[in-house]
PyMOL CGO cylinders between C-alpha atoms (Angstrom):
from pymol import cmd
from pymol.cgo import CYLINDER

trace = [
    CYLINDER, -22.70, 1.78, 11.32, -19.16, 0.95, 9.64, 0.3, 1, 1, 1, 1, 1, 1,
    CYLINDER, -19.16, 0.95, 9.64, -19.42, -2.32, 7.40, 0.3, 1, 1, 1, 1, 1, 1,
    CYLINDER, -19.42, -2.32, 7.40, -17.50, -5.34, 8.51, 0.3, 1, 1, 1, 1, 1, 1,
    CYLINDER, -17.50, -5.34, 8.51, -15.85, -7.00, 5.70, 0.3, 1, 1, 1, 1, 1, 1,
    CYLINDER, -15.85, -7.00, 5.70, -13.66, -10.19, 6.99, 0.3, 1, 1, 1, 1, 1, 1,
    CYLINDER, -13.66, -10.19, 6.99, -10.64, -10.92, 4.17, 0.3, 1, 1, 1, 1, 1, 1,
    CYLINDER, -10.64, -10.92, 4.17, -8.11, -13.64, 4.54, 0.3, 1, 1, 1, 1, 1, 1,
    CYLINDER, -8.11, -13.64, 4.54, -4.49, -12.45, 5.66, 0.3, 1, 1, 1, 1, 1, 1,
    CYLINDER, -4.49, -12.45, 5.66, -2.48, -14.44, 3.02, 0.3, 1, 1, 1, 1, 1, 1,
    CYLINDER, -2.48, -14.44, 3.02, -5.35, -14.87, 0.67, 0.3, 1, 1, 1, 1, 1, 1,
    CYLINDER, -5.35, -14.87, 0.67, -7.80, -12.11, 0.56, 0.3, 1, 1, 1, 1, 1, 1,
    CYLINDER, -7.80, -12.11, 0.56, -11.08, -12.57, -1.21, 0.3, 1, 1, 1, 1, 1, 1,
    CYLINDER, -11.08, -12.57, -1.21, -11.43, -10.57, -3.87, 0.3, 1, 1, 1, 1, 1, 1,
    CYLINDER, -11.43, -10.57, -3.87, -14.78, -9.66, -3.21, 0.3, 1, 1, 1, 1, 1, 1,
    CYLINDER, -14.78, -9.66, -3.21, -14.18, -8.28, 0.03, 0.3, 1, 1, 1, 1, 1, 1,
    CYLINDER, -14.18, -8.28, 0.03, -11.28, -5.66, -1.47, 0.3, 1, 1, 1, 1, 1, 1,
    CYLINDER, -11.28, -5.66, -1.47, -13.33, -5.03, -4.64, 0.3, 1, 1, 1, 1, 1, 1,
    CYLINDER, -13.33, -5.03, -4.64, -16.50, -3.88, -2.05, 0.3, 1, 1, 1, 1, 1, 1,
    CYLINDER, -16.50, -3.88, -2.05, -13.66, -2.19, 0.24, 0.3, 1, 1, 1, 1, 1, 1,
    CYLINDER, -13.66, -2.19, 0.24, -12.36, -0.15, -2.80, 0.3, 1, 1, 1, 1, 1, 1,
    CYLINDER, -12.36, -0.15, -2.80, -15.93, 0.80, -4.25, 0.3, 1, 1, 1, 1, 1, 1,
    CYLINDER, -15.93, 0.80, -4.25, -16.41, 2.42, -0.46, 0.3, 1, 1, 1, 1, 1, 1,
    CYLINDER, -16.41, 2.42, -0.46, -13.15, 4.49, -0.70, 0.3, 1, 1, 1, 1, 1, 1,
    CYLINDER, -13.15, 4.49, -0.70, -14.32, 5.23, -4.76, 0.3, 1, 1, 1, 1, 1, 1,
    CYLINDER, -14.32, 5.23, -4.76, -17.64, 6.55, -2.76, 0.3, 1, 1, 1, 1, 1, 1,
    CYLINDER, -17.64, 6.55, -2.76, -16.06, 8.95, -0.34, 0.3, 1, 1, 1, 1, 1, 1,
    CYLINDER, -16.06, 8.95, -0.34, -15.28, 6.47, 2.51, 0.3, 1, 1, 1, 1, 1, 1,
    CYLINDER, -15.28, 6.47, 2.51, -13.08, 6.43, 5.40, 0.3, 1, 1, 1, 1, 1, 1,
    CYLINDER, -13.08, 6.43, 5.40, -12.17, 2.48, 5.27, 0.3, 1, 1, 1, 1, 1, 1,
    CYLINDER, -12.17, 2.48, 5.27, -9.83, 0.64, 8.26, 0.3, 1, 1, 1, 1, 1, 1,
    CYLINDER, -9.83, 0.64, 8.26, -7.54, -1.68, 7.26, 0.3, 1, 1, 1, 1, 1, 1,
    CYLINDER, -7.54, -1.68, 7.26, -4.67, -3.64, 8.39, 0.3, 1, 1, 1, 1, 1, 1,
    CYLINDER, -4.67, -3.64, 8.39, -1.11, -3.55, 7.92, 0.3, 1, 1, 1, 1, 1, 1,
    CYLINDER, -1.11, -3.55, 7.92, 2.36, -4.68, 8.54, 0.3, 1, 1, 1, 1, 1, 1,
    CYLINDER, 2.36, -4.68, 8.54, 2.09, -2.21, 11.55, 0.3, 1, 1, 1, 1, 1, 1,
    CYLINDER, 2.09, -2.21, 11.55, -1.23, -2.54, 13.04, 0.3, 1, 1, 1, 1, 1, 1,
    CYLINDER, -1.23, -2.54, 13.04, -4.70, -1.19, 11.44, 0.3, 1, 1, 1, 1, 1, 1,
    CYLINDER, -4.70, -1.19, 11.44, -4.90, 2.09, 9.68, 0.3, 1, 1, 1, 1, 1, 1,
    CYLINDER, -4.90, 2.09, 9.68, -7.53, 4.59, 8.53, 0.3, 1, 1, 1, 1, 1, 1,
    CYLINDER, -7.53, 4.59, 8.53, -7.59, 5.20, 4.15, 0.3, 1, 1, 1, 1, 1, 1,
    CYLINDER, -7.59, 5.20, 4.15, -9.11, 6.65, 2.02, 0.3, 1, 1, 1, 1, 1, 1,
    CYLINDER, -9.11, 6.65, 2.02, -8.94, 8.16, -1.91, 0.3, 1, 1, 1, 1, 1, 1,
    CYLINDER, -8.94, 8.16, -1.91, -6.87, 11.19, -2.28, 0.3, 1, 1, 1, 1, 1, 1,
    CYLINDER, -6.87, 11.19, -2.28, -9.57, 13.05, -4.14, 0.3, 1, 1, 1, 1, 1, 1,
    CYLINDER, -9.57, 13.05, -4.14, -11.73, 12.79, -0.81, 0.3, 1, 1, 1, 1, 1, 1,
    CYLINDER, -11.73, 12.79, -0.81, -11.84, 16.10, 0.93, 0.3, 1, 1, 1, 1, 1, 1,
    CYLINDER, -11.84, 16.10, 0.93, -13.34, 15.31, 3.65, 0.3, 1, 1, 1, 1, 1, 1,
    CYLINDER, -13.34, 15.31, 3.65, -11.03, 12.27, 4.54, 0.3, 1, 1, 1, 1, 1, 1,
    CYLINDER, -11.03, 12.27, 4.54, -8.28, 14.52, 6.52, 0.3, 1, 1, 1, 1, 1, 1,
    CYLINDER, -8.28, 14.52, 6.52, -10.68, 15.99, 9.14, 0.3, 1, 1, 1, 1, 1, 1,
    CYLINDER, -10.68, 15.99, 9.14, -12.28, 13.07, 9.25, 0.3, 1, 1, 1, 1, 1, 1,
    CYLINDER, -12.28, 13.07, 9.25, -9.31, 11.59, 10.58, 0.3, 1, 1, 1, 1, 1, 1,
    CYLINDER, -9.31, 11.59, 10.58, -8.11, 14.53, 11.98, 0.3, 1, 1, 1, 1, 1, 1,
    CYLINDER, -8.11, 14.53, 11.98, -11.31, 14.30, 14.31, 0.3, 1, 1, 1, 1, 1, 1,
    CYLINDER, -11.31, 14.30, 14.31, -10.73, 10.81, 15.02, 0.3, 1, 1, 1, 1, 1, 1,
    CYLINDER, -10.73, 10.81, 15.02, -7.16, 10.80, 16.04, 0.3, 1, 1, 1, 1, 1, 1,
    CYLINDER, -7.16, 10.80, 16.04, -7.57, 14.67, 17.21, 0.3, 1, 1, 1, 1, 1, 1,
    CYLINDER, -7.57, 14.67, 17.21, -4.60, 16.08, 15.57, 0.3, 1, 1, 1, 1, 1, 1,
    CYLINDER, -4.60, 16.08, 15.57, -3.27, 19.24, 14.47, 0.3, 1, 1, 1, 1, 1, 1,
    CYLINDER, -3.27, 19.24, 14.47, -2.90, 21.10, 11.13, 0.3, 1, 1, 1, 1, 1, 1,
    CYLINDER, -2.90, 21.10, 11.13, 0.86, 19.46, 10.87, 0.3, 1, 1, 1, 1, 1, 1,
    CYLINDER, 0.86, 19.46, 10.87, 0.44, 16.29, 11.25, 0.3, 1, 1, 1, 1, 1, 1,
    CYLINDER, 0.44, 16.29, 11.25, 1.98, 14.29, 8.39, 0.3, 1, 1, 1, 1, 1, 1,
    CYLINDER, 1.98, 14.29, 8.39, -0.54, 12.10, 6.71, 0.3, 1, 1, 1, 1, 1, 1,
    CYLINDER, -0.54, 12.10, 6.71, 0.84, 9.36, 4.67, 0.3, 1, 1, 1, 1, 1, 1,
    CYLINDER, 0.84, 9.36, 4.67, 0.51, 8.08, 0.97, 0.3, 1, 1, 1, 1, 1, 1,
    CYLINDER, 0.51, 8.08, 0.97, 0.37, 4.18, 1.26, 0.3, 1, 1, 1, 1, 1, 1,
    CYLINDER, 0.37, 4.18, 1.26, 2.25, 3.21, -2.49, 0.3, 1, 1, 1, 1, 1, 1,
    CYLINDER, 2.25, 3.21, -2.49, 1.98, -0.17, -4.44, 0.3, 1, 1, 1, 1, 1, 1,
    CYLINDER, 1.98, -0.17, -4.44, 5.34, -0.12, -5.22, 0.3, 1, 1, 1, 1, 1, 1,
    CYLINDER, 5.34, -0.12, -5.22, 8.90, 1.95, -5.31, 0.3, 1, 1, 1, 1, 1, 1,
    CYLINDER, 8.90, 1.95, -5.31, 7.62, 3.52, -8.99, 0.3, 1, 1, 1, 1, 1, 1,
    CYLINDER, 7.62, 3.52, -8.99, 4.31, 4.52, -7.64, 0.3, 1, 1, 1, 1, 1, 1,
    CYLINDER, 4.31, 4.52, -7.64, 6.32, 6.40, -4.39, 0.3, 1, 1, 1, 1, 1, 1,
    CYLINDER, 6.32, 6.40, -4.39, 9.27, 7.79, -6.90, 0.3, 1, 1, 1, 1, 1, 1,
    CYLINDER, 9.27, 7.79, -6.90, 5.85, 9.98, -8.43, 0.3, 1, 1, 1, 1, 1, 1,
    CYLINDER, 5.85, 9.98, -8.43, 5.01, 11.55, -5.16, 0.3, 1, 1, 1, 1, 1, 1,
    CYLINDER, 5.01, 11.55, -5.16, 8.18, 12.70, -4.04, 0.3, 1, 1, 1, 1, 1, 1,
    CYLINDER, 8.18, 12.70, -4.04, 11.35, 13.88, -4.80, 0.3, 1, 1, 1, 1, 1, 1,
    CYLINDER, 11.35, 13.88, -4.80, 14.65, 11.64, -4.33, 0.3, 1, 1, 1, 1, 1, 1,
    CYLINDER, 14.65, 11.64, -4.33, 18.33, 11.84, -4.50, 0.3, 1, 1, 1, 1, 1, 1,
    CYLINDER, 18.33, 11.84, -4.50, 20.77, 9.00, -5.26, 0.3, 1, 1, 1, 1, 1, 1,
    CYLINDER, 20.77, 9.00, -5.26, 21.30, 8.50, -1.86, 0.3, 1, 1, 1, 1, 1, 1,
    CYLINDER, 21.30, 8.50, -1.86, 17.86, 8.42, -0.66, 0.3, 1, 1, 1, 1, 1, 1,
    CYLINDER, 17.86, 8.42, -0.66, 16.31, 6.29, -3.78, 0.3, 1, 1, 1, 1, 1, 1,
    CYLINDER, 16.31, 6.29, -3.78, 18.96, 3.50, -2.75, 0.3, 1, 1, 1, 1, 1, 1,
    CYLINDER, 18.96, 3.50, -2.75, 18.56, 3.16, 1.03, 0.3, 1, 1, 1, 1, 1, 1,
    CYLINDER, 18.56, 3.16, 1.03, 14.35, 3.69, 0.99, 0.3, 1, 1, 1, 1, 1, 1,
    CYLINDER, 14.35, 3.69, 0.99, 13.97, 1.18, -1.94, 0.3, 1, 1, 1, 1, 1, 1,
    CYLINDER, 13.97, 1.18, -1.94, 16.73, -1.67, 0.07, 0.3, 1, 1, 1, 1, 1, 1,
    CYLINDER, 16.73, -1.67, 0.07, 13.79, -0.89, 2.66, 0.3, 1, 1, 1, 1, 1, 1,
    CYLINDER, 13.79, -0.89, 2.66, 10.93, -1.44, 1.14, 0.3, 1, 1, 1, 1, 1, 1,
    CYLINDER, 10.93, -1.44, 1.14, 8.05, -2.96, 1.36, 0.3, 1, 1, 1, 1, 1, 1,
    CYLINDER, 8.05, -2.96, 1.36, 8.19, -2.79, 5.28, 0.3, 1, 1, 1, 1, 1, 1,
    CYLINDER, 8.19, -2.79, 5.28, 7.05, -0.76, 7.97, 0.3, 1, 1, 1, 1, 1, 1,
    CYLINDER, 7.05, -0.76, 7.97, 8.56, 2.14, 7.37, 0.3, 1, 1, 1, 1, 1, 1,
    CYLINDER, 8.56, 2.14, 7.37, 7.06, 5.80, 7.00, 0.3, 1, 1, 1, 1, 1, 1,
    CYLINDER, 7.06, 5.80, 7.00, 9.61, 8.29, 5.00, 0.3, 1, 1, 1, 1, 1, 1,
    CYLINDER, 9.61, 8.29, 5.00, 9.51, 12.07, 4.88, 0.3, 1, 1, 1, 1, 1, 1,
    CYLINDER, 9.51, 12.07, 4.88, 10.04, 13.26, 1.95, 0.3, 1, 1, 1, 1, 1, 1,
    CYLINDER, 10.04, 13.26, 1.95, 9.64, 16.90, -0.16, 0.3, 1, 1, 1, 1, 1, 1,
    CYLINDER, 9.64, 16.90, -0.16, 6.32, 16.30, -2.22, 0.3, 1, 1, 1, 1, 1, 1,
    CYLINDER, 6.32, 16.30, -2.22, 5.97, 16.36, -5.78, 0.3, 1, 1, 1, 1, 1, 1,
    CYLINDER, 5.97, 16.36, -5.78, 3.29, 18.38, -7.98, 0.3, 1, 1, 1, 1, 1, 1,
    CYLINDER, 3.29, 18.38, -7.98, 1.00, 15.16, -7.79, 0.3, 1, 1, 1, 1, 1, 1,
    CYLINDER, 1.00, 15.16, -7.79, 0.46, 15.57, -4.28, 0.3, 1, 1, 1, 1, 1, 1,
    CYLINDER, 0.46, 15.57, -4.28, -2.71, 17.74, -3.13, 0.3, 1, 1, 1, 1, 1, 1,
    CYLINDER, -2.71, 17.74, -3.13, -1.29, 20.69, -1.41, 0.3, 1, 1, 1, 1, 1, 1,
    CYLINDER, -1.29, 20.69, -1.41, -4.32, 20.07, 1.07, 0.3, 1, 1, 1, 1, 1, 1,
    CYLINDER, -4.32, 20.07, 1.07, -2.07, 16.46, 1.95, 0.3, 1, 1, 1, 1, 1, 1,
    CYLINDER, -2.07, 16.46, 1.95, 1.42, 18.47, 2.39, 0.3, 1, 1, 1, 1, 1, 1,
    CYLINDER, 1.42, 18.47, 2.39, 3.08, 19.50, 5.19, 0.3, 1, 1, 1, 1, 1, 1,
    CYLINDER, 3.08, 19.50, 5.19, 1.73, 23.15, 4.95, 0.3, 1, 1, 1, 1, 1, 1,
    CYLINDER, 1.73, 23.15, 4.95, 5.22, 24.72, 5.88, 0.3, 1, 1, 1, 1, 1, 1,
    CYLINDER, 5.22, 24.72, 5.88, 7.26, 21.90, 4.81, 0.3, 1, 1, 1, 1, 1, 1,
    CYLINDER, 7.26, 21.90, 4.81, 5.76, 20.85, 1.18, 0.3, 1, 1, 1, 1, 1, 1,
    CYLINDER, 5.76, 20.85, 1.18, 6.57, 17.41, 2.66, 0.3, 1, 1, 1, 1, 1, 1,
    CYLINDER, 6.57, 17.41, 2.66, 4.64, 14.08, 2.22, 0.3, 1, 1, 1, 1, 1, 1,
    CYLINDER, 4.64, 14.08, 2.22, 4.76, 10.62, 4.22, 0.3, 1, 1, 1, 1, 1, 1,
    CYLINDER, 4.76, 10.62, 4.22, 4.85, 7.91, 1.50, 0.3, 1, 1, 1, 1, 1, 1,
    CYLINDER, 4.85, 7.91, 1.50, 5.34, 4.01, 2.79, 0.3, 1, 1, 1, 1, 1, 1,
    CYLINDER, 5.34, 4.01, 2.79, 4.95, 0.46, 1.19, 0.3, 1, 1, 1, 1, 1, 1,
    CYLINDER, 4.95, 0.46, 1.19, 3.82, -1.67, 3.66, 0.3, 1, 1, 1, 1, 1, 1,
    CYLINDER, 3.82, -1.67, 3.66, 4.81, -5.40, 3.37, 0.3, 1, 1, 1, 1, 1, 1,
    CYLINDER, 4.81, -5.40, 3.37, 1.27, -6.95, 3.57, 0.3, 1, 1, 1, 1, 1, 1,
    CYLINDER, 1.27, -6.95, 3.57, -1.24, -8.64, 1.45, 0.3, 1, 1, 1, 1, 1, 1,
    CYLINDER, -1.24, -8.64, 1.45, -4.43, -7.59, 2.28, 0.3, 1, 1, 1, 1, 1, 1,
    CYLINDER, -4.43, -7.59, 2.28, -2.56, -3.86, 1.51, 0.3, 1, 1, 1, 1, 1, 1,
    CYLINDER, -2.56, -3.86, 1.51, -1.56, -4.95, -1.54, 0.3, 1, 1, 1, 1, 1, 1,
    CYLINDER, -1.56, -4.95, -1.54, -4.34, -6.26, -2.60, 0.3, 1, 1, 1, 1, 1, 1,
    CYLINDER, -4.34, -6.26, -2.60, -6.40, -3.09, -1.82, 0.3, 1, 1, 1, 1, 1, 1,
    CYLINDER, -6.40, -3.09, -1.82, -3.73, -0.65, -3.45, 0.3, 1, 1, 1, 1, 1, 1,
    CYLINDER, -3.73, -0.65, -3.45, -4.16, -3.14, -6.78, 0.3, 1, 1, 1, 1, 1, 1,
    CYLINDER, -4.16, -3.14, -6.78, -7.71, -2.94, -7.01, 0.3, 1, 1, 1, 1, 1, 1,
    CYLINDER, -7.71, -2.94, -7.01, -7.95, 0.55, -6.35, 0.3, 1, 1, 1, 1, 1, 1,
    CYLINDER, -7.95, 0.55, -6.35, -5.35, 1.63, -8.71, 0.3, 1, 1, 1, 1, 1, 1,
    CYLINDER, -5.35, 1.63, -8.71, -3.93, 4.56, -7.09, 0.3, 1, 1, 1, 1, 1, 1,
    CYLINDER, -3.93, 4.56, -7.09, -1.81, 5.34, -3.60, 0.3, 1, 1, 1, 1, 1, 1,
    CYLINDER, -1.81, 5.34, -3.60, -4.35, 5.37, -0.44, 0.3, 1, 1, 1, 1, 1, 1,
    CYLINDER, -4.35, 5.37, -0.44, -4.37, 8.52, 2.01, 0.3, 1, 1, 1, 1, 1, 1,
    CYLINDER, -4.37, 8.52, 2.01, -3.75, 6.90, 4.79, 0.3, 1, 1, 1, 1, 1, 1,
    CYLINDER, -3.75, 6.90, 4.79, -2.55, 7.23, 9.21, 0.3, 1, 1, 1, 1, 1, 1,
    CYLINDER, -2.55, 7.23, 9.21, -2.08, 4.97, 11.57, 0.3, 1, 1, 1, 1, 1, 1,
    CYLINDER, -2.08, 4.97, 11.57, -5.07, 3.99, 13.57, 0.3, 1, 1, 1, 1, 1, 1,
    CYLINDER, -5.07, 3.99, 13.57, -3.48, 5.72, 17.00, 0.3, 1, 1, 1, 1, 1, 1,
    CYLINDER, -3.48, 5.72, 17.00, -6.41, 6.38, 19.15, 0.3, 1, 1, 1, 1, 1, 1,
    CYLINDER, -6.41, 6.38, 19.15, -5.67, 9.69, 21.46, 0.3, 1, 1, 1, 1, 1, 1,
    CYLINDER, -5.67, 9.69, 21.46, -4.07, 8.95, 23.93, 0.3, 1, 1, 1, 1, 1, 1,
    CYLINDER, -4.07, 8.95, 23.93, -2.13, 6.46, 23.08, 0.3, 1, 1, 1, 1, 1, 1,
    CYLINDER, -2.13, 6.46, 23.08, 0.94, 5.22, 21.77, 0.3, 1, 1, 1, 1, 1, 1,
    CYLINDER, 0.94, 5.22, 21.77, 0.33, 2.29, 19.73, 0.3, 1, 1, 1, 1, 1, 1,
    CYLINDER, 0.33, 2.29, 19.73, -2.19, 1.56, 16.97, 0.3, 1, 1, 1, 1, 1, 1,
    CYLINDER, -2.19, 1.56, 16.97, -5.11, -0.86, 16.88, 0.3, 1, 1, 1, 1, 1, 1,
    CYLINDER, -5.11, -0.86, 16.88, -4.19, -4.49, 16.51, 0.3, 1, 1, 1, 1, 1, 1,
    CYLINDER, -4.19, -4.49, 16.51, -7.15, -6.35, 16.10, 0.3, 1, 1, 1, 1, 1, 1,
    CYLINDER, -7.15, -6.35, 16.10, -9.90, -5.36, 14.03, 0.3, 1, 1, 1, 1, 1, 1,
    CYLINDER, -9.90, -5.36, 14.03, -12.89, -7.07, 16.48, 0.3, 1, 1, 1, 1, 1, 1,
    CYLINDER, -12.89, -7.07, 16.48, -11.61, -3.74, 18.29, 0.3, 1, 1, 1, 1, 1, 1,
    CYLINDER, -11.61, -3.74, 18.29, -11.42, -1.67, 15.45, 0.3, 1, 1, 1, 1, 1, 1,
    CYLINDER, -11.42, -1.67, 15.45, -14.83, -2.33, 14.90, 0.3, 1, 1, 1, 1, 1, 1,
    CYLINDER, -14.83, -2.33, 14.90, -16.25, -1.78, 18.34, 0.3, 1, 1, 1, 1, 1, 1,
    CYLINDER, -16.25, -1.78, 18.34, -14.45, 1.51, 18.82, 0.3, 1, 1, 1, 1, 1, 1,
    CYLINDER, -14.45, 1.51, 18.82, -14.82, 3.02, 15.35, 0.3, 1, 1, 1, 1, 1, 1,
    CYLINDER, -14.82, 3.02, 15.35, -18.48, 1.91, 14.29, 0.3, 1, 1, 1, 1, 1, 1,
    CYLINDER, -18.48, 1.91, 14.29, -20.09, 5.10, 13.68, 0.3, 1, 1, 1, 1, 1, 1,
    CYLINDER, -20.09, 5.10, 13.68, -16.83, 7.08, 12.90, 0.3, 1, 1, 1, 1, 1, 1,
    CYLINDER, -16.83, 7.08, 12.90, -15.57, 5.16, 9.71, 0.3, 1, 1, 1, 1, 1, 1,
    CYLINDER, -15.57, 5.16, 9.71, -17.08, 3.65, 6.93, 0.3, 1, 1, 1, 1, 1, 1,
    CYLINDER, -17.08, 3.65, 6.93, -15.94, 0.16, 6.69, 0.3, 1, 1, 1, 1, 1, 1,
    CYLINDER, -15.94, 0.16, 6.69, -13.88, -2.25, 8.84, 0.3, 1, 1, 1, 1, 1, 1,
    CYLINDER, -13.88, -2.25, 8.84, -11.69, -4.44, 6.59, 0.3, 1, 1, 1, 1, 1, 1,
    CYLINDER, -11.69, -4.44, 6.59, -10.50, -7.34, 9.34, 0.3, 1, 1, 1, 1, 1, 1,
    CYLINDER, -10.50, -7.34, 9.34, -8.04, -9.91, 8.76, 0.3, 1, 1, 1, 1, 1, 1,
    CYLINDER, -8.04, -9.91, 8.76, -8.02, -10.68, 12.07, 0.3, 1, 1, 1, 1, 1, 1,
    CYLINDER, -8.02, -10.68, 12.07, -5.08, -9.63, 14.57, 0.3, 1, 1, 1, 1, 1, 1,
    CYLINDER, -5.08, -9.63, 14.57, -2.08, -8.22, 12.74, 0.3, 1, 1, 1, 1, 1, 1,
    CYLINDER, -2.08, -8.22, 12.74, 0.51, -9.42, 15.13, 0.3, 1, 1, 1, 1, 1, 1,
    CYLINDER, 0.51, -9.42, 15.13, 2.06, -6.33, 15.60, 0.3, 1, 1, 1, 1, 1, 1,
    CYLINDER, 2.06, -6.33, 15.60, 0.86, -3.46, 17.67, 0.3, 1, 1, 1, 1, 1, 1,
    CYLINDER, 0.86, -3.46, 17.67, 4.09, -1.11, 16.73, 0.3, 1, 1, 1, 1, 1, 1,
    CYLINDER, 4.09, -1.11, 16.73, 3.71, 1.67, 14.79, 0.3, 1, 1, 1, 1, 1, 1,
    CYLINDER, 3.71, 1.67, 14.79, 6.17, 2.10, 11.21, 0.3, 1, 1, 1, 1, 1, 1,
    CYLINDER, 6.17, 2.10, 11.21, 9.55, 3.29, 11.79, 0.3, 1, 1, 1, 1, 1, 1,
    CYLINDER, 9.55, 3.29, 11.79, 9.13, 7.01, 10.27, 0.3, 1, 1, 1, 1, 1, 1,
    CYLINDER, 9.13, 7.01, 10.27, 12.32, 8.80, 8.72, 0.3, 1, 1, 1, 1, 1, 1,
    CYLINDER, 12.32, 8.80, 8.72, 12.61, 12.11, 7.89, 0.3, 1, 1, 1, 1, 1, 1,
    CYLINDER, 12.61, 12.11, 7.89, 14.89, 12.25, 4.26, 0.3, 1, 1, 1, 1, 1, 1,
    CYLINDER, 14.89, 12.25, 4.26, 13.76, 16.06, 3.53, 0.3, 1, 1, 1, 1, 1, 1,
    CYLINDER, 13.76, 16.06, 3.53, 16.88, 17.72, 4.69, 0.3, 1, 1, 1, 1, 1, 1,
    CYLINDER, 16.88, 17.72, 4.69, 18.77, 14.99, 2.53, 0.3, 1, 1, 1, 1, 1, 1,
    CYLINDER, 18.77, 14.99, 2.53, 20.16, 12.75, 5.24, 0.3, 1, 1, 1, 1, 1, 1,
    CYLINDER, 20.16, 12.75, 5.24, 18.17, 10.43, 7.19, 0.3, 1, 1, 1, 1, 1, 1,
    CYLINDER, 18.17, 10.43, 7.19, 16.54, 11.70, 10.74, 0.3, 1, 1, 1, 1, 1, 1,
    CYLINDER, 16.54, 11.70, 10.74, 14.57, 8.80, 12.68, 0.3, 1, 1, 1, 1, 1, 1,
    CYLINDER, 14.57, 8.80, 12.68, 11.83, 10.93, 13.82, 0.3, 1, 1, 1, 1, 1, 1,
    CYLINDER, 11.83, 10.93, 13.82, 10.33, 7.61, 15.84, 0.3, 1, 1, 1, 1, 1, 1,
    CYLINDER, 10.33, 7.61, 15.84, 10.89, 4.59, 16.57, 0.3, 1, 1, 1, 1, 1, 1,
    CYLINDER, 10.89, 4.59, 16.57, 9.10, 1.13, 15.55, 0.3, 1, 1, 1, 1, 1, 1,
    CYLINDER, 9.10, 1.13, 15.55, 8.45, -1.50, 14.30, 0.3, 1, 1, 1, 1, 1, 1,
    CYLINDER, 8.45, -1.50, 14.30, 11.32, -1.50, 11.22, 0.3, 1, 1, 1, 1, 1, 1,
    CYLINDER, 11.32, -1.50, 11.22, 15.09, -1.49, 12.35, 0.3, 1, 1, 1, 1, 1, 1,
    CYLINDER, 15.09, -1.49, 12.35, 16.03, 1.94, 12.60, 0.3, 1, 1, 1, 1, 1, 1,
    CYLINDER, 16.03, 1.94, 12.60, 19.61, 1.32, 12.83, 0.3, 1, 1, 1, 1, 1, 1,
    CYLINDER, 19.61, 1.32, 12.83, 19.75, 0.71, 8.77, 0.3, 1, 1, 1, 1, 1, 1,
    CYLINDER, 19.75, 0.71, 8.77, 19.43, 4.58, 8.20, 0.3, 1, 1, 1, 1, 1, 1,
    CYLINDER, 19.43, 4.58, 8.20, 22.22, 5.27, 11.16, 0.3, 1, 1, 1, 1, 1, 1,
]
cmd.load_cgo(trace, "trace")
């Protein structure tokens, strides 16, 4: 059975991201919320996190999976930027946007696109997030908690919990996250901005 750890969505208790944080430091496949509904995280020296997700969401073998960043510095190590892109993906961030991007030699090849060499890297604009991504002290392998199925992630974690009890380790809820739309995701590898989907960020600043 997943633990259930309740944390305050402006506030959160410190306690509840420091016992979040020594799960992922464990091995652990943690759900947590975001600017764009919940998510599924874990360490990115945990090699059994992507089929564990994989299973979960029942993807494929190219499925991007996403590094969640503290902060534009953090993301600038993961992947490679031009002038352009540095200027219009840091005016965008923190938000809820997901950008493609070619991966640098930090990035587990096991995490890349295996054709590609690309990497999703985001900054999500919320608290709990941050919080998490301070006290663990290192970007989060992370993908949006999109059931199969369906189209839009998990919203609430009462229903993250009763869906996902035996498939994750622990259920970080700060309640409902008030969106249900998934990030905007942008594909800068070709070195102009693609919208590969839709959501919850304004896609019309990368037109």
């Amino acid at each position: 059975m997943a633990r259930y750890l309740e944390v305050h969505p402006v506030d959160p208790q410190p306690r509840s991201i420091a016992q979040a944080v020594a799960a992922l430091r464990d091995g652990g496949l943690v759900a947590y919320p975001t600017d764009s509904g919940y998510a599924l995280g874990a360490c990115l020296g945990n090699h059994d996190a992507v089929g564990r997700i994989r299973d979960i969401r029942r993807l494929d073998a190219h499925h991007h999976y996403t590094l969640v960043c503290a902060d534009f510095a953090q993301m600038g190590r993961l992947v490679k930027l031009d002038n352009n892109a540095f200027r219009a993906i840091k005016a965008a961030t923190p938000g809820p946007y997901t950008f493609i991007l070619p991966a640098t030699a930090e990035v587990p090849r096991r995490l890349a696109h295996p054709k590609k060499k690309t990497v999703g890297v985001r900054i999500p604009d919320h608290r709990v997030v941050a919080a998490l991504l301070r006290e663990l002290g290192e970007p989060l392998l992370s993908s949006t908690l999109i059931l199969p199925g369906q189209t839009e992630p998990l919203s609430d974690g009462a229903v993250v919990r009763e869906t996902l009890d035996k498939a994750v380790d622990v259920v970080l809820d700060d309640g409902e996250t008030g969106t249900a739309e998934p990030t905007t995701v942008v594909d800068w590898s070709g070195g102009y901005p693609e919208i590969v989907r839709e959501g919850a960020g304004d896609p019309g600043r990368f037109a």
